[in-house]
GUDO-884828 format. One line per 3 residues: their letters; for each residue x, y, z of C-alpha. Coordinates in Angstrom, 1 decimal, decimal comma. Layout:
% residues N
a	X:Y:Z ~ ...
//
This chain:
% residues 103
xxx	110,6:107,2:165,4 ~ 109,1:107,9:161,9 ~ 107,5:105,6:159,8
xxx	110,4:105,4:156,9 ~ 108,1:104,4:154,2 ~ 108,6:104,4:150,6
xxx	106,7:105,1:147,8 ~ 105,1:101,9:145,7 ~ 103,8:101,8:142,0
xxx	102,7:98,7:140,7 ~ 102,3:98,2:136,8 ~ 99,1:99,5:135,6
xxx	100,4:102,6:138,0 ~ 103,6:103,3:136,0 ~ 101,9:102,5:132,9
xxx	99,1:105,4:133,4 ~ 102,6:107,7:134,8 ~ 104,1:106,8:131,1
xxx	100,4:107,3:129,3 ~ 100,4:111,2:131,2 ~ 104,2:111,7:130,5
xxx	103,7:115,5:130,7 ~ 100,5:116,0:128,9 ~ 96,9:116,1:130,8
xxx	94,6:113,7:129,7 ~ 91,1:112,6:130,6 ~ 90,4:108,6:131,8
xxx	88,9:107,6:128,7 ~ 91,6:108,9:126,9 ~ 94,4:106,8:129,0
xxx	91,9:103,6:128,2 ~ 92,2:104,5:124,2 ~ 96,0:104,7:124,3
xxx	96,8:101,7:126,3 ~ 95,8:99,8:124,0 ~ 93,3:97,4:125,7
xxx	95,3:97,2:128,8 ~ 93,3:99,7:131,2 ~ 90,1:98,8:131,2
xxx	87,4:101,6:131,9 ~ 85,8:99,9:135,2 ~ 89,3:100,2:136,8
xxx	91,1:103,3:135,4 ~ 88,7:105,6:137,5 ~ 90,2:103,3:141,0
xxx	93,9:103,7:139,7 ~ 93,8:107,4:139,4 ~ 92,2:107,7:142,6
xxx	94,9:105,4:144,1 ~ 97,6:107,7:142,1 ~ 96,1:110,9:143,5
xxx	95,9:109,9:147,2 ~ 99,5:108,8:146,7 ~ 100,4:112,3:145,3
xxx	101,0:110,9:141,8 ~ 98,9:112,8:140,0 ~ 96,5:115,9:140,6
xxx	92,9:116,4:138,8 ~ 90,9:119,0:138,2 ~ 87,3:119,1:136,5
xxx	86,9:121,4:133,1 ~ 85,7:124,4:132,5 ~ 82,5:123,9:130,9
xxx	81,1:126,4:128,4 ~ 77,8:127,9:129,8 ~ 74,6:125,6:128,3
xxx	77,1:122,8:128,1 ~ 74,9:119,4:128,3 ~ 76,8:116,1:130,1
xxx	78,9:116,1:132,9 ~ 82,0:118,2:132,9 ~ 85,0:115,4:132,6
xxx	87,8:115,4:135,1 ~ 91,3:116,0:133,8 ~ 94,5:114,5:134,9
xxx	98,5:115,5:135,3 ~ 101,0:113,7:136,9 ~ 103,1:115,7:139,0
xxx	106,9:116,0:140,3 ~ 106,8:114,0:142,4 ~ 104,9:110,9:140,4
xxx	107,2:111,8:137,7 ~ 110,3:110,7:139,7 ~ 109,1:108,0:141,5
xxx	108,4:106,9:138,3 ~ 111,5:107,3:137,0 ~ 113,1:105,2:140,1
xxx	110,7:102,2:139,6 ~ 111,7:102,2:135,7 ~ 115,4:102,6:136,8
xxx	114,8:99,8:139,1 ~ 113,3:97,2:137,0 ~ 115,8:97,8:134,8
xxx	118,2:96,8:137,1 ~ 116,3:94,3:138,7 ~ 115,8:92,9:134,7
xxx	120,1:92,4:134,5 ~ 121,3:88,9:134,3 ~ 124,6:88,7:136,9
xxx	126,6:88,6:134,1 ~ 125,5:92,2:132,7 ~ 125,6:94,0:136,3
x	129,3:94,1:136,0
//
């Protein structure tokens, strides 16, 4: 028998999911636009988490020759991280309805 696991995404995971959307975007730049909430000692664990988890992918740019600094590593969510994504948003919405509002 298979292991029927499913998929988990805390908060600070669906919050970098809705910071990507469909764009591809460097750490840093998910720090900046969250506003204070990722912190830069931590995004760097997150996206690792996300990318062993198949949320996102990454890839390091391309680096013009004589660049100086360390390329940076870019970052995409894909298909699937999009959808489970969408199921946790669907679900906290749901989970968020008084009794009185589920009918």
């Amino acid at each position: 028998m298979t292991d029927p696991r499913l998929p988990s995404m805390s908060r600070t995971e669906s919050l970098v999911m809705a910071l990507l959307g469909r764009a591809e975007r460097y750490g840093l730049e998910l720090v900046d636009a969250s506003g204070g909430t990722l912190k830069r000692g931590s995004v760097y664990v997150t996206l690792a988490r996300m990318e062993e988890k198949g949320f996102v992918d990454s890839w390091q740019e391309e680096r013009e020759p004589g660049a100086s600094g360390l390329p940076r590593r870019l970052y995409r969510a894909t298909p699937y991280g999009l959808k489970v994504h969408e199921a946790f948003a669907t679900l906290r919405e749901a989970l968020a309805l008084k009794p009185a509002e589920a009918q």
